[in-house]
C-alpha positions in Angstrom: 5.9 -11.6 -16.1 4.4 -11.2 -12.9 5.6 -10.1 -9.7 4.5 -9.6 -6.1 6.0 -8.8 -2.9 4.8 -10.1 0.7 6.0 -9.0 4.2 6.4 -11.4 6.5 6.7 -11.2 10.1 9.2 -14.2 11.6 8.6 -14.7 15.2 11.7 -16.1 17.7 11.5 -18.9 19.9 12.8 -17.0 22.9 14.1 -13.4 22.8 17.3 -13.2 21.3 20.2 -11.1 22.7 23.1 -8.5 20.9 24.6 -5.8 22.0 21.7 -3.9 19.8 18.9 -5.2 21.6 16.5 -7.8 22.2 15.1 -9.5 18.9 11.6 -10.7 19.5 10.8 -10.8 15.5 12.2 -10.0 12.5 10.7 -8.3 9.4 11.3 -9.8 6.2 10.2 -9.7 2.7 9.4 -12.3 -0.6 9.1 -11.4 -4.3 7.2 -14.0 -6.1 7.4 -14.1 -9.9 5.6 -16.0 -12.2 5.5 -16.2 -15.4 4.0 -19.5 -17.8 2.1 -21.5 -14.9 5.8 -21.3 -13.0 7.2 -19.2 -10.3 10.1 -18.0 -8.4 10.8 -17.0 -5.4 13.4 -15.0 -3.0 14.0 -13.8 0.4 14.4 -9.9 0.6 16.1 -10.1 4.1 15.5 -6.8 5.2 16.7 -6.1 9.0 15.6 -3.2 10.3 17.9 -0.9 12.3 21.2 -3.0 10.7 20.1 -2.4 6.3 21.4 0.0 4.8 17.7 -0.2 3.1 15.7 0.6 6.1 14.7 3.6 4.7 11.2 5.0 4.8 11.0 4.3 0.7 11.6 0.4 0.8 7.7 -0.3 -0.1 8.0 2.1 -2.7 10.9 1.3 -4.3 9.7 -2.7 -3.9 6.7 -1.1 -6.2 8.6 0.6 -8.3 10.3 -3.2 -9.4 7.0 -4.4 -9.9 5.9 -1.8 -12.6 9.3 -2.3 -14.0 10.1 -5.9 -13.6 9.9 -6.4 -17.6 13.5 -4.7 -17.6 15.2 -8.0 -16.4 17.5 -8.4 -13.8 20.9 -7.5 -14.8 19.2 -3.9 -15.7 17.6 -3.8 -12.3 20.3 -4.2 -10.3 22.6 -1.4 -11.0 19.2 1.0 -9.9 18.8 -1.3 -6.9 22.3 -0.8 -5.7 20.8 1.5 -2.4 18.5 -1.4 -1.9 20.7 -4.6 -1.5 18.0 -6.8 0.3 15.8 -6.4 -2.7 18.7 -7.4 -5.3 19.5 -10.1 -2.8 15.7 -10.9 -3.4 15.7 -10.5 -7.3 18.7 -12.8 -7.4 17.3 -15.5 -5.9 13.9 -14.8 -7.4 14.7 -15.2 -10.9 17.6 -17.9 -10.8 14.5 -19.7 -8.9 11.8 -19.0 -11.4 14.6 -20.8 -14.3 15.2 -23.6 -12.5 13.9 -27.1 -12.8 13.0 -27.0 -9.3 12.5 -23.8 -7.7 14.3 -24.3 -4.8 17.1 -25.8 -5.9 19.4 -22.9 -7.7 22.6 -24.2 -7.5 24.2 -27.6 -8.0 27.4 -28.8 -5.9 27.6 -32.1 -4.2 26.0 -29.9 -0.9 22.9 -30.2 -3.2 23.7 -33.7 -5.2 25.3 -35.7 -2.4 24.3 -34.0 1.0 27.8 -33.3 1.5 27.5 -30.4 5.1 29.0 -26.8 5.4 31.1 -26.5 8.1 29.1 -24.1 10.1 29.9 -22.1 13.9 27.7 -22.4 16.7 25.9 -19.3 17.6 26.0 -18.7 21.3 23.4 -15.7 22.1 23.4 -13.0 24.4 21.8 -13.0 27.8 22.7 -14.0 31.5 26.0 -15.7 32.9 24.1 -19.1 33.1 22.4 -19.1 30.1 25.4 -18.4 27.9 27.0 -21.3 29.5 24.3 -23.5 29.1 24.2 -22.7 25.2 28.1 -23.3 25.0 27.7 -26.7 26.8 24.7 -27.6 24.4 26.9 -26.9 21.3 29.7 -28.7 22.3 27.1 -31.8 22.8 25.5 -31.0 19.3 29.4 -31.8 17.7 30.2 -28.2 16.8 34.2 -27.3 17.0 33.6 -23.6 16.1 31.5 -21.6 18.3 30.9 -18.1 17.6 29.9 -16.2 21.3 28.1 -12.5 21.0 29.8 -10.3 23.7 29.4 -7.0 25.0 26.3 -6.9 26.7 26.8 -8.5 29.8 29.9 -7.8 32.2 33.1 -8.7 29.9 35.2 -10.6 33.1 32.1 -12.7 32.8 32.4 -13.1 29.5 36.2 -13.6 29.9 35.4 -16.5 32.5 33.0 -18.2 30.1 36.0 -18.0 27.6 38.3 -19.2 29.8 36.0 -22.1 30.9 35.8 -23.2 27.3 39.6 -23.0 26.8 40.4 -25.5 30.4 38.5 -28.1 29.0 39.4 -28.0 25.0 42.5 -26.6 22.8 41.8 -24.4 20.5 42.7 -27.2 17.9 39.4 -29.1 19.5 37.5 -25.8 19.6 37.7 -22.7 17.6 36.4 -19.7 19.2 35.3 -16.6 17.4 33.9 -13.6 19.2 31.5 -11.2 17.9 31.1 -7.4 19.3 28.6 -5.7 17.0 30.5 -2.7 17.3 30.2 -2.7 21.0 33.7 -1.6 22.3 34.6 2.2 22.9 37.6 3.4 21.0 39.5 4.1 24.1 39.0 0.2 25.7 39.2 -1.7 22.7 42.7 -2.9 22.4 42.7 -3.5 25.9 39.7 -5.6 25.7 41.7 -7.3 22.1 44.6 -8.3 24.3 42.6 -9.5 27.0 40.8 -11.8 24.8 43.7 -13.0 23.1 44.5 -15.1 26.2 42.3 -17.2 25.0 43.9 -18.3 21.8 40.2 -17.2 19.6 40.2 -17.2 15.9 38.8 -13.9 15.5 36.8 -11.0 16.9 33.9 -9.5 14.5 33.4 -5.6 14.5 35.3 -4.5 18.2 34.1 -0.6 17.5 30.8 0.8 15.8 31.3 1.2 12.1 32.4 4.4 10.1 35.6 5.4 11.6 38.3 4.1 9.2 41.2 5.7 11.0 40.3 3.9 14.5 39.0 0.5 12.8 42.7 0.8 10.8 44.5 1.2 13.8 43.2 -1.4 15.7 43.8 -3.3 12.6 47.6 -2.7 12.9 48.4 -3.2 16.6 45.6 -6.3 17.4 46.8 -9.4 18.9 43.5 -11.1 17.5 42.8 -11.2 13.7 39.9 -8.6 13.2 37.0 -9.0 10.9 34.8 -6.3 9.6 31.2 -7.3 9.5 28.7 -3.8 9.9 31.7 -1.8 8.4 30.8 -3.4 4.5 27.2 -2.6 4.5 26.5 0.8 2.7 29.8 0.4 0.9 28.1 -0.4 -2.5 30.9 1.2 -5.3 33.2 -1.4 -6.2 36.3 1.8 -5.8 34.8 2.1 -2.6 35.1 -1.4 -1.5 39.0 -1.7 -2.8 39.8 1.8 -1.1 38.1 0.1 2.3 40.1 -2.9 2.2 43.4 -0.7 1.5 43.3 1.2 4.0 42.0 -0.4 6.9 43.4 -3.7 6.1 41.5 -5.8 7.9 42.7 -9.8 9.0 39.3 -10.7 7.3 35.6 -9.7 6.4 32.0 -11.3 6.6 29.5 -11.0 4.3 26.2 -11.3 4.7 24.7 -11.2 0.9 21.3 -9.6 2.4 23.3 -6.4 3.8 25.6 -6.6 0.9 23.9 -6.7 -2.9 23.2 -10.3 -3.0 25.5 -12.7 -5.0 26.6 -9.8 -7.1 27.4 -7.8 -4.3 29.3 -10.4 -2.6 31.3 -11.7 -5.0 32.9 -8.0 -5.7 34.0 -8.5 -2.1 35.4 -11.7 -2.3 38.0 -11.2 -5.2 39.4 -7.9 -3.6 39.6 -9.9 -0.9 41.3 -12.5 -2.7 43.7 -10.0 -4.1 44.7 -8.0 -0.9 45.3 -11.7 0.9 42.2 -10.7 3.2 40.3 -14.2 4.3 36.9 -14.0 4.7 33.2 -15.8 5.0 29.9 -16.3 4.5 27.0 -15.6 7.3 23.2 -15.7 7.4 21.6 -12.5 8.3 18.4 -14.3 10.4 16.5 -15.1 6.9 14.1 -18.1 6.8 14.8 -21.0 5.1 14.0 -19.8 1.9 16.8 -17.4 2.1 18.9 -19.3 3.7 18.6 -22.1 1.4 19.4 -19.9 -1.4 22.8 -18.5 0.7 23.9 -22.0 1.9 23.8 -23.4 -1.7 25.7 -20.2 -3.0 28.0 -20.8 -0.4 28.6 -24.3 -1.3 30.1 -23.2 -4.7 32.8 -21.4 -3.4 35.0 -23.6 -1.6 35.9 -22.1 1.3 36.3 -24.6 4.1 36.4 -22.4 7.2 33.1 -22.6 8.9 30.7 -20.6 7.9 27.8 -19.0 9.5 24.8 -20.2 8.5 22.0 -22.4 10.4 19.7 -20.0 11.8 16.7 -21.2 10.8 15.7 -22.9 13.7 15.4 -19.8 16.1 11.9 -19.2 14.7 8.1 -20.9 15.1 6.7 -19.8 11.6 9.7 -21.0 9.6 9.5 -22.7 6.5 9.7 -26.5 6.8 12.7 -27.2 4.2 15.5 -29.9 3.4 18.2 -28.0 5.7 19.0 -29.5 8.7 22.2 -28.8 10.9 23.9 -31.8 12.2 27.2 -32.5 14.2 28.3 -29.1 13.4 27.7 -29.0 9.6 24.7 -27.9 7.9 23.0 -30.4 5.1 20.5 -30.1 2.2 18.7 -33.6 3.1 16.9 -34.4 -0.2 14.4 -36.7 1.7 12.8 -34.3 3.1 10.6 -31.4 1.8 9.5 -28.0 1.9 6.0 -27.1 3.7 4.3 -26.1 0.0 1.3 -25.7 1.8 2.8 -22.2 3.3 4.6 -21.3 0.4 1.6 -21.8 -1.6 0.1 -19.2 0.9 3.1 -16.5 -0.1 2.2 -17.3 -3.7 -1.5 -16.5 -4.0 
């Protein structure tokens, strides 16, 4: 077996705002195998200054699989486990290269019948106006959950676009979700919780900055809005780990994002503690190309959980990969009819 890795450089359509930052690009990475006149490939969706991965030895440890790929995949992953955007990659990599078509890795009527994810609208960061123009257009596009990034801009603002939302539709028309990126001091933040709670939202992702267990648990206990922990799972890799972070914080539910997580493997150890703590939880995209994307929505479908989900990113950037996914009245579909761009795949693959 063969196997090379490729960096690739994905370029937004207009600067892209969180509380972290400004994203003009984002750095990402394929492993290509091939072996008997087939390949496979998968989306390494490293993010640099989020991974737990972005380390300075993430080349080195991607060529470090390469002299060792003839171990196979279930013996990689356990030495992987510090690297989850490369077992992420692997995953998809080699359930690609077995598969009749290698971009189709897991059958469900999302695949067989183009039957949609519920997915949430992603409303990005930036000014006053331009948040409400995005709300407005994804209300028009049929969504009736939209997800709005806050804490950047001045939160009464962001309380008035809230509130603008909530005059014209009922949360049983709309469901709002809220997502911080750790952005609230530990001193505001229940404040901030209660204040947002007037506006009847599903849930608020991350409130404080990862790491502090005792502050994230707290807030857990006296919230008027169902917390979800996003940031706080990555770099929790042990399975004891995981169990003793659910257990203690006990959080109203967590998102994971099978780049920053371990993959499928990763993610599924998530999912039944989850399941046996009564925690709910989802699946979101990480800003991976189609390819990796593809690969999470189809997981995703397989699951059967019917909240939406967040996925659909893959129109924020001008050197995508042309694929079957298309988003649609607020639900994302694998349209059969149409097809990848091989012609730039076939460029990854040389």
């Amino acid at each position: 077996m063969n196997v090379t890795f490729k960096k690739y450089l994905l370029n937004f359509k207009r600067p892209s705002g969180t509380s972290r930052g400004v994203l003009r690009t984002k750095e990402t990475w394929f492993v290509i195998l091939r072996e008997n006149n087939r390949f496979g490939i998968g989306e390494c969706g490293l993010f640099r200054g989020l991974s737990y991965d972005d380390v300075p030895g993430y080349e080195e440890k991607c060529n470090w699989v390469v002299k060792n790929i003839d171990l196979g995949l279930e013996a990689l992953l356990p030495q992987l486990r510090d690297f989850p955007s490369i077992q992420f990659g692997l995953e998809q990599a080699f359930l690609s290269l077995s598969a009749q078509d290698p971009f189709q890795l897991f059958s469900s009527p999302f695949l067989t019948s183009k039957e949609p994810i519920s997915i949430n609208g992603l409303i990005w960061m930036g000014s006053y106006d331009f948040m409400r123009s995005q709300i407005r257009e994804k209300i028009d596009q049929g969504f009736s959950c939209i997800k709005m990034k806050i804490g950047a801009i001045n939160f009464n603002d962001e309380l008035k676009l809230l509130e603008a939302i909530r005059k014209e539709f009922s949360k049983s028309e709309i469901e709002l979700r809220v997502d911080a990126n750790g952005a609230f001091k530990h001193d505001e933040a229940l404040d901030k919780l209660k204040a947002l709670a007037e506006f009847d939202l599903h849930s608020i992702e991350q409130p404080i900055k990862q790491g502090n267990w005792t502050a994230m648990q707290r807030l857990c206990e006296e919230t008027p809005l169902p917390i979800a922990l996003d940031e706080e799972l990555i770099g929790v890799v042990d399975v004891t780990k995981k169990e003793e972070l659910l257990l203690t914080i006990k959080p109203q539910y967590i998102i994971l994002k099978p780049s920053l997580v371990g993959g499928f493997k990763g993610s599924g150890e998530w999912i039944a503690l989850a399941e046996k703590y009564g925690t709910g939880w989802w699946i979101t995209s990480a800003l991976e190309s189609n390819i990796g994307l593809n690969a999470i929505a189809q997981w995703t479908a397989t699951l059967g959980n019917k909240m939406p989900q967040g996925l659909g990113t893959g129109s924020l950037f001008t050197n995508n990969f042309d694929s079957p996914l298309e988003v649609n009245n607020g639900g994302l579909y694998y349209n059969s009819s149409k097809e990848w761009n091989k012609n730039l795949i076939d460029s990854l693959c040389i």
